[in-house]
C-alpha positions in Angstrom: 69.2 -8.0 18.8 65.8 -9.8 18.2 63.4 -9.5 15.4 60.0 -11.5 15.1 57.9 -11.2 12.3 54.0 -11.9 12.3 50.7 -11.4 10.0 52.0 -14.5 7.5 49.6 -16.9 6.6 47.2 -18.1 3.6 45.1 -15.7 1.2 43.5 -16.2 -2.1 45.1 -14.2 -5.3 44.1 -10.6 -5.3 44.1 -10.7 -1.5 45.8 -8.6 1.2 48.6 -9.4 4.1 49.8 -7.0 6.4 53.4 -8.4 8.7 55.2 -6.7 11.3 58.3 -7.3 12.9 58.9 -6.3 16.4 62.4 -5.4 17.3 63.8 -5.2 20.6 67.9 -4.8 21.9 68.6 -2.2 20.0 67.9 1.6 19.4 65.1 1.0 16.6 65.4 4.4 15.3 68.9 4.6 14.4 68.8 1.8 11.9 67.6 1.3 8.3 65.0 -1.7 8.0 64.8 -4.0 5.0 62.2 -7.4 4.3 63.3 -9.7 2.0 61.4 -13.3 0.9 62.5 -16.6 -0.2 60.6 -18.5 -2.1 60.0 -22.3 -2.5 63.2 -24.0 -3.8 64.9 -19.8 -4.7 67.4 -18.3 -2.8 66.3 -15.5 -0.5 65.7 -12.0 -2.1 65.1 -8.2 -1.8 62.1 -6.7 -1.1 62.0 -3.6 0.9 63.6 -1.3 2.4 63.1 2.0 4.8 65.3 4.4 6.3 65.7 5.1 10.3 63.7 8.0 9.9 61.1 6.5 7.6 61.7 9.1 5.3 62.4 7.2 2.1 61.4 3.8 1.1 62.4 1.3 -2.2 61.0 -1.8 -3.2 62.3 -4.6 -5.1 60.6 -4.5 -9.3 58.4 -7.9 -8.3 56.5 -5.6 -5.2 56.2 -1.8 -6.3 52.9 -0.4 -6.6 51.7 -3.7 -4.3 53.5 -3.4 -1.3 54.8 -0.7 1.2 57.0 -0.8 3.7 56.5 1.5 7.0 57.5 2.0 10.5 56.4 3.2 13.8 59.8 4.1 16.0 57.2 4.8 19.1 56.6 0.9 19.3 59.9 -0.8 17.6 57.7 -2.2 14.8 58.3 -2.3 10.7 55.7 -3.1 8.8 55.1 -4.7 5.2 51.6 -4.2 4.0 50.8 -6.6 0.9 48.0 -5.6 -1.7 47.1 -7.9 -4.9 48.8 -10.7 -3.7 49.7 -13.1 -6.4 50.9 -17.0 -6.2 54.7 -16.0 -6.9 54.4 -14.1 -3.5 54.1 -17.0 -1.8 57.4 -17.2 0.1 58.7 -16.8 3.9 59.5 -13.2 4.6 62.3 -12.2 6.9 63.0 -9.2 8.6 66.1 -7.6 8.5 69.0 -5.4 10.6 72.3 -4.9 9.3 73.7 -8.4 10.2 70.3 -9.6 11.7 67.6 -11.5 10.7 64.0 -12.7 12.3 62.9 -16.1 12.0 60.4 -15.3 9.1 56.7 -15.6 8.6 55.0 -17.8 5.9 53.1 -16.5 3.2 50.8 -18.5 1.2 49.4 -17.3 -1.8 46.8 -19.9 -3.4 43.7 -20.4 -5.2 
């Protein structure tokens, strides 16, 4: 199983992000796909997650109405677009497989 994030980097407040992770050694479509963050100095925590089929999605209370999590089983890929991004976004994001996790992307959120 391998999982690499991309898209992290800085943005002003108010700014957009959009990650992907691309998944390979395993059947993509057969699994749910979560992101979660850590922050600075915080332990790591929730942020997304979508079903195999794409068909449902949840976000963590800190994200909804800001972010959304989507997937393309065609290419392997989950995605985590991020609207209105604010400094306590600033954190790096992981990918996540039952019992797997990418090496994360940092994202900077500063004025």
């Amino acid at each position: 199983v391998k999982l690499v994030e991309s898209g992290g980097g800085l943005v002003q407040p108010g700014g957009s992000l959009r990650l992907s992770c691309a998944a390979s050694g395993f059947t993509f479509s057969n699994y749910d796909m979560r992101w979660y963050r850590q922050p600075p100095g915080k332990e790591r925590e929730y942020v997304a997650i979508i079903t195999s089929t794409g068909g449902s999605t949840d976000y963590a209370d800190s994200v909804k109405g800001r972010f959304t999590i989507s997937r393309d089983n065609a290419k392997n890929t989950v995605y985590l677009q991020m609207n209105s991004l604010k400094p306590e976004d600033t954190a790096v994001y992981y990918c996540y497989r039952s019992g797997f996790w990418g090496q994360g992307t940092q994202v900077t959120v500063f004025s």
